[in-house]
N, C-alpha and C positions, 0 to 999 in steps of 0.2 A: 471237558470244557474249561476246566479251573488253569491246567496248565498252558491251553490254547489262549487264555485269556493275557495270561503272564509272556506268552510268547510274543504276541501282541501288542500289550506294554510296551517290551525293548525294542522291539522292529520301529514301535513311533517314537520313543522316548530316549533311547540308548542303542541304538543297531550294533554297535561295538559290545555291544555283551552277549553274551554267548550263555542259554540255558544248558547246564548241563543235566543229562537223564542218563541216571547209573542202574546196572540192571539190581542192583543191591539197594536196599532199603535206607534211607535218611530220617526215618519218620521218630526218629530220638534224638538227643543230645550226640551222645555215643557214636552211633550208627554215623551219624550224619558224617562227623568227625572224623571216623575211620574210611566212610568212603569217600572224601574230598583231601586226603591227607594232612589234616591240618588238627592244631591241637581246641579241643573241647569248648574253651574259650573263648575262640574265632567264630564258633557257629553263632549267627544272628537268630535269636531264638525271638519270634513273632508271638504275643500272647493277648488274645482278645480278650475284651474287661469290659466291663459296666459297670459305672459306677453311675447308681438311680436311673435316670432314661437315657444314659449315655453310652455308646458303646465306643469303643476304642480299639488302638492297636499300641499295643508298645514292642519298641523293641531293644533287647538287652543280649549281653553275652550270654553264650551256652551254659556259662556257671554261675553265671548272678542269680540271686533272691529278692523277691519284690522284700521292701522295708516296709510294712503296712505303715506305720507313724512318719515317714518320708513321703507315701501316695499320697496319705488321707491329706497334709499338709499341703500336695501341691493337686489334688484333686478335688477337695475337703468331705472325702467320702472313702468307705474301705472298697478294694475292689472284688468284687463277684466273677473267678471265669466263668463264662459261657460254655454251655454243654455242647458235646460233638453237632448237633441238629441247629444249635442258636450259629454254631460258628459257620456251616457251610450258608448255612440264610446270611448271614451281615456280610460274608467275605467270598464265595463260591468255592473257599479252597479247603480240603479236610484236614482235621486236625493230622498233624507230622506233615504237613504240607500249606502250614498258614505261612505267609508272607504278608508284606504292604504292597505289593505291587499286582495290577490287573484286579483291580477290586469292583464288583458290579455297582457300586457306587458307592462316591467320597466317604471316608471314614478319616476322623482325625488319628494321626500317627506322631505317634513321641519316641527317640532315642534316648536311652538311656547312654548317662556319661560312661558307662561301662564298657561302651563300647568302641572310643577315642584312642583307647592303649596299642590298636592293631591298625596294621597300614591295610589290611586287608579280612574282610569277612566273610563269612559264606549263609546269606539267606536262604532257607526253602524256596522255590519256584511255584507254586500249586501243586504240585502232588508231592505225595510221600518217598519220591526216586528221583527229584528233579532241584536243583539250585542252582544260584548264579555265585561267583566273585567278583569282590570290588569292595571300595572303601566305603568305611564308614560314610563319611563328608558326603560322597556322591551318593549313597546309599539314600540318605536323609534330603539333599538335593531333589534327585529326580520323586520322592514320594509330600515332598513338602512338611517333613518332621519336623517338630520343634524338640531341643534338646532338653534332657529335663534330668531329676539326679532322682531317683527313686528304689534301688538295688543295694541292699546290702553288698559288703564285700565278701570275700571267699572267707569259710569257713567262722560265719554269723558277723565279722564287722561291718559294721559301717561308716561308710566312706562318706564324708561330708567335703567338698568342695564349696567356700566361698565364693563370691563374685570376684573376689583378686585375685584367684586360683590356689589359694591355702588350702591345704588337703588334713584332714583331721581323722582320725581312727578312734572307732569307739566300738566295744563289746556289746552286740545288740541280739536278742534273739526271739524280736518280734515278726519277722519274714515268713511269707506263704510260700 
C-alpha cells in the first residue's frame, strides 16, 4: 500500500517522475547509493522525529548527522526517532522506505540545507526497493518543506549558514 500510495502522489502531483523499483534493496544509506548509481550523499535520507507531541519528517543527505544543539534551537526540544511500528502508523511507509511523499496524512516536512549542494537526489519511494530522482528545490516544492539548517557536517562539523549565506565550520560532536 505504502508504495501504491507514493505512486499516486506523482501520477497527481508530478506524473513526470517516474518511481523507480530495483529488485535490489535500498533500505540503507549504502545500498540505496549503490543501487541508484549515485554517491552516498545524494540519497535523501527521510527520518521521522518527535519532538514532545509533535511528529515530523526531516530530510537531510545520506551523510549528514542531526546537530542535537542546532534541532533543539530550531525546534526547542531534542528529537526522539520513532520506532519501526510509530513510523509505519504516522507515515504508512517502513523504515528503509520512509519518504515525504504519499503520507496518509499531512505531516510537517523540513529539508535540511544539506541537501542544496546536489542538482539532483534520490529519495526512498515507500518501500525498501523503490525511489524517485529529482532536485532538491522540487523535492521540497511538491511536499511543502520548509528549509531549516539542523545537520552537522561530514565527519562531526558543523556547518552554520547565516541569513547572508556566510558559511562558518566548527568541530562539534554533539550529533545523533
Amino acid at each position: 500500500m505504502s508504495l501504491e500510495s507514493v505512486r499516486a502522489f506523482f501520477a497527481a502531483h508530478a506524473p513526470g517522475i517516474d518511481v523507480i523499483v530495483t529488485e535490489a534493496s535500498s533500505a540503507t544509506v549504502a545500498l540505496a547509493a549503490e543501487a541508484h548509481g549515485v554517491l552516498p550523499a545524494q540519497i535523501a535520507k527521510t527520518i521521522c522525529l518527535r519532538v514532545g507531541d509533535r511528529t515530523m519528517l526531516v530530510v537531510t543527505s545520506g551523510i549528514a548527522r542531526l546537530d542535537n544543539r542546532k534541532f533543539k534551537d530550531q525546534f526547542g526540544g531534542k528529537p526522539r526517532m520513532l520506532d519501526a511500528a510509530e513510523v509505519v502508523e504516522a507515515t504508512s511507509h517502513p523504515v528503509g522506505g520512509i519518504c515525504p511523499f504519499g503520507l496518509p496524512a499531512p505531516l510537517p516536512v523540513y529539508c535540511d540545507v544539506s541537501l542544496r549542494e546536489f542538482e539532483e537526489v534520490v529519495p526512498a519511494a515507500g518501500a525498501t526497493n523503490a525511489a524517485v530522482r529529482l532536485s532538491p528545490r522540487r523535492m521540497a516544492d511538491l511536499t511543502g518543506a520548509e528549509w531549516i539548517d539542523v545537520c552537522q557536517g561530514e565527519d562531526g562539523r558543523r556547518i552554520l549558514v547565516d541569513p547572508t549565506g556566510v558559511i562558518t565550520i566548527h568541530r562539534d560532536r554533539s550529533g545523533v
